[in-house]
Structures are given as C-alpha cells and as structure tokens.
N, C-alpha and C positions, 0 to 999 in steps of 0.2 A: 540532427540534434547535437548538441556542443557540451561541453562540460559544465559552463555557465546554466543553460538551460537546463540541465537535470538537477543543479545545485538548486535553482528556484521552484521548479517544481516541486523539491522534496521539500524545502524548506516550507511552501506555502501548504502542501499537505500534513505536515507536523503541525501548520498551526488549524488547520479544519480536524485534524486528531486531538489535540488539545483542549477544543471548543468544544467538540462533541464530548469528551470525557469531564468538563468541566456541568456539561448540560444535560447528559444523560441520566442524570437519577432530580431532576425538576423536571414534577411535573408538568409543570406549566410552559415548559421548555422544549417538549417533545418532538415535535415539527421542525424545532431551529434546529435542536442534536443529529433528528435523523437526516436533516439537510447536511450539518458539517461529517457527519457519517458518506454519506454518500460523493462527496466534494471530495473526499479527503481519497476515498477507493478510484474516483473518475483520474486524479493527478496522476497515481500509482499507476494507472491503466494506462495512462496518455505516453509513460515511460516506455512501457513493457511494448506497446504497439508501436513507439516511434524512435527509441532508442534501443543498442544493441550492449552488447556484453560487457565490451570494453569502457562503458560508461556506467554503467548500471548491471548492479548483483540480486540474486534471487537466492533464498536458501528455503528449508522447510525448517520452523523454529517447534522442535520437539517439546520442550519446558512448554510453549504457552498451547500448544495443542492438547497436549496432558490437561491444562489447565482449565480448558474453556468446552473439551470435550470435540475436537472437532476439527481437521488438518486447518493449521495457521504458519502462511508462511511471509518473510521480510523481504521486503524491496527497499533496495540503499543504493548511496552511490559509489562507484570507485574511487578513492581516495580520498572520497569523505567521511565526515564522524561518524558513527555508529549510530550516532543520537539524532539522524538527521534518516533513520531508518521507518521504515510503520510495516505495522501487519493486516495481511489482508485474506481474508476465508479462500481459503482453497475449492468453496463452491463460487466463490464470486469472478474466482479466474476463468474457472470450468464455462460459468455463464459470459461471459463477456471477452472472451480468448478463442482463436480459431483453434484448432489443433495445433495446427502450422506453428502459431505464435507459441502455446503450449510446449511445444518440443524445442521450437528454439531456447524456450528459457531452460528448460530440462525439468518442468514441473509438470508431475504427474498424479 
C-alpha cells in the first residue's frame, strides 16, 4: 500500500463517518447509518491489516473515550490532516485484529 492509497481510503471512510453521523438519529435511516458505520470501520481496518506505520498512525484518544464510556481510539495518515482521521471501538479492533496485527499497531 502507497501513500496515495491510504489518503483514499481515509478520505472515503471520513465520508461513510459523515453519512453515518448525518443518519444516525433518523429513524427511518437506521439500516443506511449502521451500513456507513460499518463501511467506514471495514476502510480503517483494510489500513491497519494492509498498511504499516510508516503510512498510517494509531493512538488511543482519551477525551472521546471519557466521552462515550468505552476505549476509542484514531486511525490517520502520516503526513496527512488530522481531519482525514476517524475513531474506531477498541472492541471492534479486538474483534476483527489478529494479535499479531494488534501488537504491531501497539494497541492494546
């Protein structure tokens, strides 16, 4: 994976984050939100399994886990904007991360 490639991926999962925060409190929109919910986790994922460090950063974001009640941490790129970052549940790494992958990021 290339620099280019992680820039697109973050960029299209900021907009399935987006979509889903635009659609999560309609009702009638449930289905479509928990879809760009989940689109938006499988991109961050597709990172974390196919790109290494020096492309892509992991931190644990303390403020929004305080927040939400529950470890939240950011996937961004290197030497991209901040704003091109998303957060993703610390059980949804656990679930869908080997160890292996796990410890390579240093998220535990």
């Amino acid at each position: 994976m290339d620099a280019n490639s992680v820039k697109a991926i973050l960029t299209q999962a900021c907009f399935f984050n987006q979509q889903w925060k635009n659609q999560k409190t309609v009702p009638a929109a449930d289905s479509f939100a928990e879809l760009m919910r989940i689109s938006k986790n499988r991109c961050q994922l597709q990172l974390l399994k196919f790109s290494t460090p020096d492309l892509v950063w992991t931190r644990l974001d303390a403020e929004e886990s305080t927040r939400v009640g529950e470890p939240i941490w950011l996937v961004g790129g290197v030497k991209l904007p901040d704003s091109l970052a998303c957060h993703i549940p610390l059980r949804i790494l656990h679930e869908q991360l080997s160890a292996e992958q796990l410890a390579g990021w240093k998220i535990s």
